[in-house]
N, C-alpha and C positions, 0 to 999 in steps of 0.2 A: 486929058494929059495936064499935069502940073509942072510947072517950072520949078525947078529945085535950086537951091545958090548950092550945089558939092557934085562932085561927076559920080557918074555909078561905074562899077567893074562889079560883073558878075563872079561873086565867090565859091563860084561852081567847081574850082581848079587850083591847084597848089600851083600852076604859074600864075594865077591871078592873087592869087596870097604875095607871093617874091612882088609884083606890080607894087600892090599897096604899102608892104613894109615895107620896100627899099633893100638894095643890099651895100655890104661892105664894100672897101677897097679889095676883095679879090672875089667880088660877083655874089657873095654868100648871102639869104638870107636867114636869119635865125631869131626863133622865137624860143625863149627860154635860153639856161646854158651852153654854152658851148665854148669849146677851145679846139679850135682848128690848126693842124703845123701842114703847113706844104698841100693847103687840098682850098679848091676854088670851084666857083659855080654851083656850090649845094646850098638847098632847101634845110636845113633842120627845125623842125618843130619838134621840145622837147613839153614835157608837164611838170609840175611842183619845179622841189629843186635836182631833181636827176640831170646827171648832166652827160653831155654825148663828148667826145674826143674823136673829132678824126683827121688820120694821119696821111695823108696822098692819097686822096680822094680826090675826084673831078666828077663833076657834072651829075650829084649822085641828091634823090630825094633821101630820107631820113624823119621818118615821124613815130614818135615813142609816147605811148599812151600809159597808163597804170595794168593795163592787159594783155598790150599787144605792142608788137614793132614793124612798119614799114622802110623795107630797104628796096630802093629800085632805080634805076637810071635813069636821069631825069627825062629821056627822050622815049620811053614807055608810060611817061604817066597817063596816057590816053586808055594803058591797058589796066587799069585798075578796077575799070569795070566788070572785067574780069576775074578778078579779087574777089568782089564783090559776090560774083553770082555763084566763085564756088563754094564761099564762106556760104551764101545761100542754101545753096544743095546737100552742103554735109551738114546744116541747119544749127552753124554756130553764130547764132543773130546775134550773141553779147560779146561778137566782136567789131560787129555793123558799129 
């Protein structure tokens, strides 16, 4: 074991993402664009310059890729693993 001078959080998880970046005065974090009216407690991660809007929303993840879009409530993100395995089985890996 090595002594580090910086704390670790495992980036296994889109709440551990919201951890490190920080969020806004109304819970939000966002990486890339975004304009938010009347909506708190979301995750957005967008790419380039696309940009997400949303409008009374609560408590909602939001992740936009060039391929793909994740819309889910933040208190299912545990279920993504599931995502995963059905993307698996209908064996669309280029969107893993």
């Amino acid at each position: 074991v090595i002594e580090a001078p910086f704390t670790w959080d495992d980036l296994g998880s889109w709440s551990a993402v919201a951890r490190q970046r920080g969020q806004d005065e109304y819970g939000n974090t966002v990486v890339g664009r975004h304009l938010g009216i009347d909506s708190k407690d979301l995750l957005v991660h967008t790419c380039d310059n696309h940009l997400i809007v949303t409008l009374g929303l609560e408590n909602i993840l939001l992740v936009h890729t060039d391929d793909a879009t994740l819309v889910a409530d933040r208190s299912h993100e545990d279920h993504i693993r599931k995502v995963v395995a059905e993307l698996e089985s209908k064996q669309w890996h280029e969107y893993l």
